[in-house]
N, C-alpha and C positions, 0 to 999 in steps of 0.2 A: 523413487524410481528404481533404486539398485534393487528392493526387494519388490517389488509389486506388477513390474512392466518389462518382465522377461525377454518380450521379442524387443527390447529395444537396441539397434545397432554398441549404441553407446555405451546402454549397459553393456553390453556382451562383451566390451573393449575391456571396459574399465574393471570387469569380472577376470578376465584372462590376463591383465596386467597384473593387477596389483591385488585380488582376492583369489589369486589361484591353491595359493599354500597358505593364507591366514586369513582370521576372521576381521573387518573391517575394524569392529572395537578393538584389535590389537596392534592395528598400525600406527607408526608413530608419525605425528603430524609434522614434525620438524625432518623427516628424513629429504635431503636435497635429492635425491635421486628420483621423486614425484615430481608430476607436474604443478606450477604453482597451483591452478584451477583448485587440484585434487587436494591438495594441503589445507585451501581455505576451506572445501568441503571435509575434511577431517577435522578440522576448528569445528564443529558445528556441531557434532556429534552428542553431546552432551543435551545441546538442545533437544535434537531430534530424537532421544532415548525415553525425553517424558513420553510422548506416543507409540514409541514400538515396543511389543512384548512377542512375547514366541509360547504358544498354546503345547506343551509336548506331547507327543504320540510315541511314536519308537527310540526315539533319541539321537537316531541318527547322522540326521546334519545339525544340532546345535552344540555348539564349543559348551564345554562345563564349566572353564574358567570368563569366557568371552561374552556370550550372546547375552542377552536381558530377558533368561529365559522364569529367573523369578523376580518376586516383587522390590529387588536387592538391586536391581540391576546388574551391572559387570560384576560378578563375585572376587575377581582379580583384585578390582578395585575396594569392594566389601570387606574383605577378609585381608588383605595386602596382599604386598609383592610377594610375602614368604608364604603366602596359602596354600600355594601348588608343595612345596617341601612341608609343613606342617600336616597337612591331607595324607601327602604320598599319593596323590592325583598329578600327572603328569600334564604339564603349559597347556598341550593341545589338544586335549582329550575332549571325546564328546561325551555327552550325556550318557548314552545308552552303554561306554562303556565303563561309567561307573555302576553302573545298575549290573546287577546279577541277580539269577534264579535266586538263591535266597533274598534278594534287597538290596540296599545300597549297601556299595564298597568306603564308607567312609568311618573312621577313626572315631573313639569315642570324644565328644565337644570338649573344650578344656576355654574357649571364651564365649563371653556373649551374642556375640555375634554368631558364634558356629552354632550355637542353639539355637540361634532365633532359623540359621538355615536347615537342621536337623527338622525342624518343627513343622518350616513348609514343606522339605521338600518327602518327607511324611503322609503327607495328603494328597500327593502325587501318584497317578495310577496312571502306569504304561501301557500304551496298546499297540497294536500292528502297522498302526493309520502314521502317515507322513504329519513330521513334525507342523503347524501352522502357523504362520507370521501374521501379526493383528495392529492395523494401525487405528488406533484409536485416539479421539480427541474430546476432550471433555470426561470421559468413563465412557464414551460411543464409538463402537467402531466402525470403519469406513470400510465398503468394499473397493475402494480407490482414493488415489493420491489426490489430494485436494491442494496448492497451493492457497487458496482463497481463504479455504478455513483454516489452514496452519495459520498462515498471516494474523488473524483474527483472533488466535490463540494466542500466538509468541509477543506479537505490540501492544506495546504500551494505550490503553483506550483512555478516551475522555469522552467527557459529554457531546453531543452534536452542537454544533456551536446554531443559534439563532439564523445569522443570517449566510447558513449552507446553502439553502434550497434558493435564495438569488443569485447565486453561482453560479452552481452547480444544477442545471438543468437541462430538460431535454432540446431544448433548441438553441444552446449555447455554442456559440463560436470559441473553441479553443484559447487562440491568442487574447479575445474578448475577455475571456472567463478570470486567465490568468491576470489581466492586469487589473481586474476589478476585484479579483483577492486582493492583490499585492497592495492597491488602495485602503481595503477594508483593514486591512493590518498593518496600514500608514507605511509600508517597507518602501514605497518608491522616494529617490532623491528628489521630491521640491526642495524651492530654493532655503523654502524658512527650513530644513534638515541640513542641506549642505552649510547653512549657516551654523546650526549646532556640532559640528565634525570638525570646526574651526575653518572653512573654507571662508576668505575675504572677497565677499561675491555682495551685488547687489540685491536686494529682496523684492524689489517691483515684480508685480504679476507682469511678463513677456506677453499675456493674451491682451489684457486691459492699461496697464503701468496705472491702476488709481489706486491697490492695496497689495499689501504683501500676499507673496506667492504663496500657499498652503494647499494642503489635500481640500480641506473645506471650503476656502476659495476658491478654489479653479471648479470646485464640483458642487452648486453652481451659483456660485455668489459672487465670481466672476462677471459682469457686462457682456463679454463675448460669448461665456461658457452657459450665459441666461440666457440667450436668444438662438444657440442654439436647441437648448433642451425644450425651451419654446416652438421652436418648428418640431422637432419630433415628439413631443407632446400634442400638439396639434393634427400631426400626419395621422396620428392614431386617436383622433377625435375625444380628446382629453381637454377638458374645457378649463381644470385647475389642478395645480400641482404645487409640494413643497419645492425649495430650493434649497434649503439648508440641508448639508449631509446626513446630520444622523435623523431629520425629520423626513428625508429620503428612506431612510431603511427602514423603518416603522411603519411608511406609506405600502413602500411596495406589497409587501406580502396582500392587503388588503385592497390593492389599487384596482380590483375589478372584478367582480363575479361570475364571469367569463373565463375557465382555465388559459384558453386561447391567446386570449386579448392577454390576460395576465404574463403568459410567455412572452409575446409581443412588446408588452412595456419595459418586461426586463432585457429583452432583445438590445430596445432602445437606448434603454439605460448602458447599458454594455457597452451598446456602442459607440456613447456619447462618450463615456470614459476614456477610451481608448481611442477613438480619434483627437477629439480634445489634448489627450495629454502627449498623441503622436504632433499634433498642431503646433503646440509648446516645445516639444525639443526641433521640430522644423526651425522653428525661429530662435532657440538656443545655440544650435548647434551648424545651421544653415545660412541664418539669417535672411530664411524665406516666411512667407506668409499667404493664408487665403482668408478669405470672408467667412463668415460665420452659413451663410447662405451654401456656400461648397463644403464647410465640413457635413453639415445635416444633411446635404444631398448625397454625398460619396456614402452615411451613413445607411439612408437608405436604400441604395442601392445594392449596398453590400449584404443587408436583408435580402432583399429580393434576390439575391443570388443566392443565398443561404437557404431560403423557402422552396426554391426551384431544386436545387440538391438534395435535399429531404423526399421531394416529389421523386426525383428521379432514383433515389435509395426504396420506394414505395410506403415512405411514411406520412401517413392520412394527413396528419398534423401540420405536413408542410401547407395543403391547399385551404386550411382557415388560416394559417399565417399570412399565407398570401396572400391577403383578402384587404390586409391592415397595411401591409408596404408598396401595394400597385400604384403607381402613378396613375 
């Protein structure tokens, strides 16, 4: 943003504070007299050097010792602190006024490094035209600031995990989505967990008391947790289903050849999870309870308000969902 979105108020702040007299690569990140904000963004810089390069034209506005205006990045930092006294290139100088009618103003090389910069900057031809700042990622340069593709450059990537796309969909409820990750990555406290943490807790499932509490158990090998998944299996005219967990996830993907219907089942699913395991701290932490009959109903009605929202966002998809959750 500092170099690409000119008319930004903020830039133009943060231009006239703190880059009125030096180039941003020469400030020092530790000075207190920055705002914190600005300090964590000078942390950063390193990062954000793999992508910016400076195309030179006149010379003009690029610092000699400062900018990543060759392949070397900060020359400051290329050549060291003693560069600017070795050179006889002065801290602040820009580009063009090392350059003179006969060529460049610089010393004959005496290390490798000063040759490897003799070499490029060699192949350099100045013109009249304003210097140009290039943000590029991959070897491609961008004519704008992408946060999305940074991201996707700087993180750490792995494979798509399998069961992403029952998540992570388009008719997904939020708070739904997250707790059926947190499931799928065993992270929420059941009891048989709080039992491995050294907590001295009893193990009975809260929904049924006939077996230990578990992710696998309660989802839905559970008694309670069966007969609701059986009403919304049913709701959505589903004549047979797994109930063991991980034959659960192997089902879904395939659980209908209808994209629709297929959102729909995962809807349900979701939302079996998360009522369900909202039902169980009710009675952990309340020492309330409903029927199995009122979770599946609160389930879908929470649909049907989900379907109606989408409608009302004008997405087509809501009015076949709601086709599957109408009373």
């Amino acid at each position: 943003m500092l170099f690409f979105r000119a008319g930004s108020f903020w830039v133009a702040w943060i231009r006239s504070k703190y880059l009125s007299t030096s180039p941003l690569w020469a400030l020092n990140e530790k000075n207190v007299t920055y705002s914190w904000i600005f300090r964590k963004l000078l942390k950063l810089r390193p990062k954000a050097l793999q992508f910016f390069s400076i195309n030179i034209g006149n010379g003009d506005s690029t610092f000699f010792w400062w900018d990543p205006w060759t392949p070397f990045g900060s020359l400051y930092h290329f050549l060291g602190s003693d560069g600017p006294t070795r050179l006889g290139i002065p801290l602040f100088s820009t580009v063009a006024e090392v350059r003179t009618q006969n060529g460049w103003s610089l010393p004959h090389a005496r290390t490798e490094r000063q040759v490897l910069l003799h070499s490029f900057i060699s192949t350099i031809s100045m013109s009249s035209a304003n210097d140009t700042l290039v943000w590029a990622i991959d070897g491609l340069p961008h004519l704008s600031f992408s946060s999305k593709a940074v991201w996707n450059a700087v993180r750490i990537s792995h494979p798509k995990k399998s069961w992403a796309p029952l998540v992570w969909h388009k008719a997904a409820i939020p708070k739904h989505a997250l707790t059926s990750w947190l499931f799928i990555l065993n992270r929420n406290p059941t009891l048989d967990r709080l039992s491995t943490w050294g907590f001295d807790i009893e193990l009975d499932c809260l929904l049924c008391g006939l077996a230990h509490e578990s992710r696998n158990h309660l989802f839905f090998e559970c008694a309670f947790s069966t007969e609701v998944w059986r009403l919304i299996t049913h709701k959505l005219r589903i004549s047979s289903s797994p109930l063991l967990w991980d034959e659960i996830l192997l089902w879904l993907p395939t659980a209908s050849t209808s994209k629709h219907k297929k959102l729909a089942i995962l809807q349900g699913w979701q939302g079996a999870i998360y009522e369900l395991w909202r039902e169980r701290n009710r009675r952990f932490h309340d020492g309330l309870s409903v029927s199995p009959v009122t979770v599946a109903t609160l389930i879908i009605s929470t649909m049907n308000s989900k379907c109606i929202a989408m409608l009302q966002l004008g997405l087509k998809r809501g009015s076949s969902l709601l086709q599957y959750w109408l009373n």
